[in-house]
C-alpha positions as CSV (number, residue, x, y, z in Angstrom):
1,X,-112.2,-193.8,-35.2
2,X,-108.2,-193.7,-35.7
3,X,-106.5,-190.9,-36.6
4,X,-104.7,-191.7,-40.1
5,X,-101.1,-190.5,-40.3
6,X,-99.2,-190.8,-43.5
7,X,-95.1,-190.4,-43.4
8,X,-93.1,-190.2,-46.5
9,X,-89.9,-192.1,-46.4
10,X,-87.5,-193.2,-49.2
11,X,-89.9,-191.7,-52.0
12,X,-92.9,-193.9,-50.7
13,X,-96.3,-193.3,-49.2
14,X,-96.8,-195.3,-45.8
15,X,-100.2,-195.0,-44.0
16,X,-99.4,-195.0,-40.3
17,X,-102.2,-195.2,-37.4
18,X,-100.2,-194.4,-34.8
19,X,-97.7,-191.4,-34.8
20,X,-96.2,-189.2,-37.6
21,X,-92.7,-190.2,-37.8
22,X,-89.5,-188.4,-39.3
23,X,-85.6,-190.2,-39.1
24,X,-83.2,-187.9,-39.1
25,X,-79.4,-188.6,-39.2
26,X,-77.2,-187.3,-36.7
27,X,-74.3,-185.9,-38.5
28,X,-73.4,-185.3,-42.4
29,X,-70.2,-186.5,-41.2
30,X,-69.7,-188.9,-38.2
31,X,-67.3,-187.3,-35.4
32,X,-63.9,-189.5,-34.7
33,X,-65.0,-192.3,-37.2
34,X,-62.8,-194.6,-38.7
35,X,-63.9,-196.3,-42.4
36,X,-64.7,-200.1,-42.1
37,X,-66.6,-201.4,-45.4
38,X,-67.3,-204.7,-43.9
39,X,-68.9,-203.3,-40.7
40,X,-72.5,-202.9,-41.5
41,X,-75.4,-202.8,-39.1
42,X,-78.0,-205.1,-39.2
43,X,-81.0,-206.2,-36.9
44,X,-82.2,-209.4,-35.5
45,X,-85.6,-210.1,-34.6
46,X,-85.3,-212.7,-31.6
47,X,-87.9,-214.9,-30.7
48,X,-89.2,-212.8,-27.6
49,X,-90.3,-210.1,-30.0
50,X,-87.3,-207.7,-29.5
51,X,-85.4,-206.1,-32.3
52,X,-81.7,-206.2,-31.9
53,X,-79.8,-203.6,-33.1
54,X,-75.8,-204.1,-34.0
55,X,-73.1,-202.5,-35.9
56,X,-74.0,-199.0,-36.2
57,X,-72.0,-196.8,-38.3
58,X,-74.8,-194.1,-38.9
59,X,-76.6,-193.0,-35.7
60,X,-80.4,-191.6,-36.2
61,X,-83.3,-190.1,-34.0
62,X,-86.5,-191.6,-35.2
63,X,-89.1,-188.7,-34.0
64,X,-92.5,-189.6,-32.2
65,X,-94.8,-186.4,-32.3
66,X,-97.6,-186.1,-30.1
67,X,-101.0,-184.8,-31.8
68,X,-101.1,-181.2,-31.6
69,X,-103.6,-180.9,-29.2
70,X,-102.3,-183.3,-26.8
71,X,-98.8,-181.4,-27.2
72,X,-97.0,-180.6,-23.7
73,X,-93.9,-178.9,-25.3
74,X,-91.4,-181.4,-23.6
75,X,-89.3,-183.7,-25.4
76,X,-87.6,-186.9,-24.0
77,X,-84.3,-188.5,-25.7
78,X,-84.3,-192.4,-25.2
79,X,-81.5,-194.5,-25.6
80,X,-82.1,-198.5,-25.7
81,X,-80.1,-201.0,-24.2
82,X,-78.1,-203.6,-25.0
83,X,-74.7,-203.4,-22.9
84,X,-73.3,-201.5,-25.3
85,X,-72.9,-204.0,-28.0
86,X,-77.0,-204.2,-28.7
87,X,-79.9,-201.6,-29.0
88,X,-83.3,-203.4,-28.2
89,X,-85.0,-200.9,-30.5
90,X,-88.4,-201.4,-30.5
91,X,-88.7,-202.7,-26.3
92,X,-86.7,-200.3,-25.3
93,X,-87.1,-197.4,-27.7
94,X,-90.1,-197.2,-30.3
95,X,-92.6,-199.2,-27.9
96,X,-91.6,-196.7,-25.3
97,X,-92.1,-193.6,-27.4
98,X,-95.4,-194.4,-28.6
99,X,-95.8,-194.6,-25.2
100,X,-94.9,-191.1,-24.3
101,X,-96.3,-189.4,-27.8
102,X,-99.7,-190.7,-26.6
103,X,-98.9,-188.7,-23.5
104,X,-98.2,-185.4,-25.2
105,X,-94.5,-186.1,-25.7
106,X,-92.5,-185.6,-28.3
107,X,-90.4,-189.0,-28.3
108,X,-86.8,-188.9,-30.3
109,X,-85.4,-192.5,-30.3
110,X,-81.7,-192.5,-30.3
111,X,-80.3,-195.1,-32.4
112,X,-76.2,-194.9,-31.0
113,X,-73.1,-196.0,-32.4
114,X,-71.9,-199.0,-29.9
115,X,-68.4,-198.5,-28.9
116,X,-65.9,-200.1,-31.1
117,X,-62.2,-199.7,-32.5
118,X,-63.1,-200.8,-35.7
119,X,-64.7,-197.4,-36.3
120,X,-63.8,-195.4,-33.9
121,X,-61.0,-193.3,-32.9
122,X,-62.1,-193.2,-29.3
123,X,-65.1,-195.6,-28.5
124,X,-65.4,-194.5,-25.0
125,X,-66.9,-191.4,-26.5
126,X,-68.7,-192.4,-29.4
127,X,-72.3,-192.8,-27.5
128,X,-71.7,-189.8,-25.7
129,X,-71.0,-188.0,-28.7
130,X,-74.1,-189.3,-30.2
131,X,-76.1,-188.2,-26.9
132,X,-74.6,-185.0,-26.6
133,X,-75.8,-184.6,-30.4
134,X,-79.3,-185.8,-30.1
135,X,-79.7,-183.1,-27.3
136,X,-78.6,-180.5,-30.1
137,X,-80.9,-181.2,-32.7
138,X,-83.9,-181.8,-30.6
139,X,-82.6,-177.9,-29.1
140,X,-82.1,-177.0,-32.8
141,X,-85.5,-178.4,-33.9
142,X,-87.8,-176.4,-31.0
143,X,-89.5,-174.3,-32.8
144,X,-90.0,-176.3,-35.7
145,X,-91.9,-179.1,-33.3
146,X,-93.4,-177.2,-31.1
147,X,-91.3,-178.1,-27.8
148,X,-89.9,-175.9,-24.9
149,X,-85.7,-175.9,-25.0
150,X,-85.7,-176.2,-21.4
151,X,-88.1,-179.2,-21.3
152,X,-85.5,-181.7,-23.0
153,X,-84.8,-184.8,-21.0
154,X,-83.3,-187.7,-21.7
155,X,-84.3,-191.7,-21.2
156,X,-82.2,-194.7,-20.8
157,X,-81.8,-198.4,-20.2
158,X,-79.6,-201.1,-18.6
159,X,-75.9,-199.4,-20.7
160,X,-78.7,-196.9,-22.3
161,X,-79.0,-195.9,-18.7
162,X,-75.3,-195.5,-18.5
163,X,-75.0,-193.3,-21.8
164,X,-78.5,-191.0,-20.6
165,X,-76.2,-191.0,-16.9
166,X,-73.2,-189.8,-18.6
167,X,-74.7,-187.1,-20.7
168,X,-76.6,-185.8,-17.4
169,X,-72.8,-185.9,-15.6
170,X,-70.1,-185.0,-18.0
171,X,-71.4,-181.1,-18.5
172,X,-68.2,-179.0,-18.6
173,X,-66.0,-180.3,-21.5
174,X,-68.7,-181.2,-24.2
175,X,-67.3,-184.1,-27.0
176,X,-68.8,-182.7,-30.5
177,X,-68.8,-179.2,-32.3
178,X,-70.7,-176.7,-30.2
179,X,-70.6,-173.4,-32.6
180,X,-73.9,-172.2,-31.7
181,X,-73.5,-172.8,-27.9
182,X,-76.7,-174.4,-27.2
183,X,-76.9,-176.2,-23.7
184,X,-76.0,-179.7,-24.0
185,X,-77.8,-180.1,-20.3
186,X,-80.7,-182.2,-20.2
187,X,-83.3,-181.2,-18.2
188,X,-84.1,-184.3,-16.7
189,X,-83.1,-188.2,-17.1
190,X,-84.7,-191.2,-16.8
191,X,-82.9,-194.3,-16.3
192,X,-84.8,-198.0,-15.9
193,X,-82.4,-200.5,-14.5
194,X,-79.3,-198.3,-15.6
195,X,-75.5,-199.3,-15.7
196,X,-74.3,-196.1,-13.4
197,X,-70.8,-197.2,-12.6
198,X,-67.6,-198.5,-13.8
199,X,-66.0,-199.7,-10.9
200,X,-65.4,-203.4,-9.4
201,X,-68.4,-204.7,-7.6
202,X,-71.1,-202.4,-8.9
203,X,-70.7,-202.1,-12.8
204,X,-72.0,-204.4,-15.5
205,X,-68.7,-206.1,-16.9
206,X,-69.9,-206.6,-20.6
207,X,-71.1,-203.3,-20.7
208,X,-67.5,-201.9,-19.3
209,X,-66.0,-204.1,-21.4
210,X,-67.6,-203.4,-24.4
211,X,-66.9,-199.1,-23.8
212,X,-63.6,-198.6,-21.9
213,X,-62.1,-202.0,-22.8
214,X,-60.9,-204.8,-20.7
215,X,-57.8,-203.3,-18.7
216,X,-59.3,-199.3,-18.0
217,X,-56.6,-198.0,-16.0
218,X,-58.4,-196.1,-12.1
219,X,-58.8,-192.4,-14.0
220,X,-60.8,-193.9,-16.8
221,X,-63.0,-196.0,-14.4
222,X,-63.8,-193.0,-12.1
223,X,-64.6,-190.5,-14.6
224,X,-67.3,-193.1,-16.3
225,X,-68.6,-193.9,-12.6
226,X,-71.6,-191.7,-12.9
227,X,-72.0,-191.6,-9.7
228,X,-68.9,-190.4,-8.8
229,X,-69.6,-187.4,-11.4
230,X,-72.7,-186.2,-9.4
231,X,-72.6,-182.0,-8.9
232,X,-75.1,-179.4,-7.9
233,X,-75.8,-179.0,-11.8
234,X,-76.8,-182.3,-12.3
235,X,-80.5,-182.7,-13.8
236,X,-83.5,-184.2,-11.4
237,X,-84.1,-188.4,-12.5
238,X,-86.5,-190.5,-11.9
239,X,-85.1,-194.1,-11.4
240,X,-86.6,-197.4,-11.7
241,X,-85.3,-201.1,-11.3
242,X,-86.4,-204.5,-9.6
243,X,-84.3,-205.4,-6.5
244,X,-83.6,-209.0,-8.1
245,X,-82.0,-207.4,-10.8
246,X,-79.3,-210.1,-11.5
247,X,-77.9,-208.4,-14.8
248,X,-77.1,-205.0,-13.1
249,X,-76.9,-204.7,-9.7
250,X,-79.7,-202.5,-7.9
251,X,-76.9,-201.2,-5.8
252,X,-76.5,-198.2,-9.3
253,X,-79.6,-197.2,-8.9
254,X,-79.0,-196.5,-5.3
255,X,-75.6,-194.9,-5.7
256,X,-77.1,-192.6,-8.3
257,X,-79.6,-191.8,-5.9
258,X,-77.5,-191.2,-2.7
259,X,-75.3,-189.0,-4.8
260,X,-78.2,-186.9,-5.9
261,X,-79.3,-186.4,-3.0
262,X,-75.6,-185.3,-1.4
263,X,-76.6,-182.9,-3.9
264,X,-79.7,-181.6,-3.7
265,X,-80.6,-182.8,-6.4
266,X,-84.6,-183.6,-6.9
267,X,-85.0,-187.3,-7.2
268,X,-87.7,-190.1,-7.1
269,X,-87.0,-194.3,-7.1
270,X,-89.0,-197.0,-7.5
271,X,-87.6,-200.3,-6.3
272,X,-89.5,-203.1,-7.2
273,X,-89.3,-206.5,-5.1
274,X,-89.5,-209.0,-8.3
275,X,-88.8,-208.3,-12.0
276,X,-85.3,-209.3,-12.9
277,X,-83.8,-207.3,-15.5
278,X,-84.3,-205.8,-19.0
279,X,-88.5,-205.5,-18.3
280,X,-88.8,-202.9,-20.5
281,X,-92.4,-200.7,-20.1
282,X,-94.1,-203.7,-18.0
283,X,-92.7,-205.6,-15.2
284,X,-94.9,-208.7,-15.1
285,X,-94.4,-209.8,-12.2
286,X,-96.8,-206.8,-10.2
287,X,-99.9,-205.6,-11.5
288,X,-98.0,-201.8,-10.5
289,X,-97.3,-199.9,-13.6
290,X,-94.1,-198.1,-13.4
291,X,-94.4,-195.9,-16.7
292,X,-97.8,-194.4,-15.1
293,X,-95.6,-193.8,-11.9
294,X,-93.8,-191.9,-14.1
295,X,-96.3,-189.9,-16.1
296,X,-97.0,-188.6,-12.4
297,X,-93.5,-187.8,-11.7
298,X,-93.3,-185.6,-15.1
299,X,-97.0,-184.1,-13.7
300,X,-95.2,-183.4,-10.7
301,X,-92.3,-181.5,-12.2
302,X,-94.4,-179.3,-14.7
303,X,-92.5,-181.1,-17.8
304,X,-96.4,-182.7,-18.2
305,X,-99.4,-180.8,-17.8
306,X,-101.4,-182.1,-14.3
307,X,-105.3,-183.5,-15.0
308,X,-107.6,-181.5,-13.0
């Protein structure tokens, strides 16, 4: 029989069979905005199935939470994709949470503000702002939902992989309000087919493009190269992409990965022969399942409870 969830949202009763769900905006008032009236977000549902995201001027987490007895105190931040002018919301963010809920997670989908002047003072900060953010509230919310504040990790793809990067690099000088001093750390990332770096030959023009603009002088480049921003305090990852990526090179994931290491920093990879990019939870093309790969990892590291 299925558990029968019922969520209250804009004054009406919803019956939900999957998880209990809460949205909860990120700020009362949005950090280095500009006002735009005629820039209003909207979604399109392509003909593949994903949700496509645009335009966002009000940046939410829509919150998964596991049942209670399933419940492994973790929490995992995921950021969707898009090259920083998209989110896939539900293939690369809901689908994936109900994913994790099932697994005793409690799943916090980031819906980001994409990097624009039209509404923002700086855009090359506005995700990470929104990251950085996300982290707090989950932190804020620990208690309340039942999760462990050092068992918050975050979760990204293709640019979402970038932003989940940048928030696990960029640790010193923190880009929103702080008052209460809560680590802005994650405790581990999670990046499928990510956009690490900035720089000629290895980044993901569009996604460049779209955050840093089209003429970035070297400084701006190298502080957004993730990979260049690698230090001792860095959080473990787990990475995963398909070696005939053609969108973003494989060659992030391995950077990423080499500068972990230089580091000491705990990390697995999962290279996959065949798969192109943007496969979201499933890679079709092998009957190997990467997400389970990863409920292992999380096993592994004690941020998920181990079957007997």
């Amino acid at each position: 029989m299925k558990k029968i969830f019922f969520l209250c949202l804009s004054g009406m009763l919803w019956q939900h069979t999957i998880m209990a769900q809460e949205v909860i905006k990120l700020y009362q008032q949005v950090p280095g905005s500009i006002q735009n009236a005629e820039y209003q977000e909207k979604t399109d549902l392509g003909k593949d199935g994903v949700a496509r995201v645009s335009k966002v001027t009000t940046p939410t987490l829509t919150v998964f939470r596991p049942n209670a007895a399933q419940n492994s105190h973790t929490a995992v931040i995921i950021c969707p994709g898009g090259g920083y002018g998209i989110l896939a919301i539900n293939k690369e963010g809901t689908d994936i949470a109900k994913t994790m809920a099932s697994w005793g997670i409690t799943a916090v989908v980031l819906k980001y503000r994409l990097p624009s002047d039209k509404i923002m003072k700086d855009k090359s900060i506005g995700p990470l702002q929104d990251a950085e953010r996300a982290i707090q509230i989950v932190r804020e919310h620990a208690k309340d939902w039942d999760i462990l504040s050092d068992k918050v990790g975050i979760m990204g793809f293709s640019a979402g992989g970038h932003l989940a990067a940048t928030a696990s690099t960029h640790l010193t000088d923190a880009v929103i309000d702080n008052p209460n001093q809560l680590s802005l750390r994650p405790d581990f990332s999670i990046l499928a087919y990510p956009v690490i770096s900035m720089r000629d030959g290895l980044t993901h023009m569009g996604s460049r493009n779209n955050l840093l603009g089209k003429s970035p002088d070297t400084a701006t480049i190298n502080e957004f190269s993730n990979e260049l921003q690698v230090t001792e305090n860095t959080p473990p990852a787990f990475l995963v992409q398909a070696s005939d990526d053609r969108g973003v090179s494989p060659l992030n994931s391995l950077r990423y990965y080499e500068a972990l290491l230089a580091h000491h920093i705990p990390v697995e990879m999962h290279l996959y022969q065949n798969g192109g990019h943007g496969f979201g939870a499933h890679n079709e093309t092998t009957t190997d399942d990467w997400m389970i790969r990863l409920k292992h990892w999380l096993q592994h590291n004690h941020f998920l409870p181990e079957v007997k």
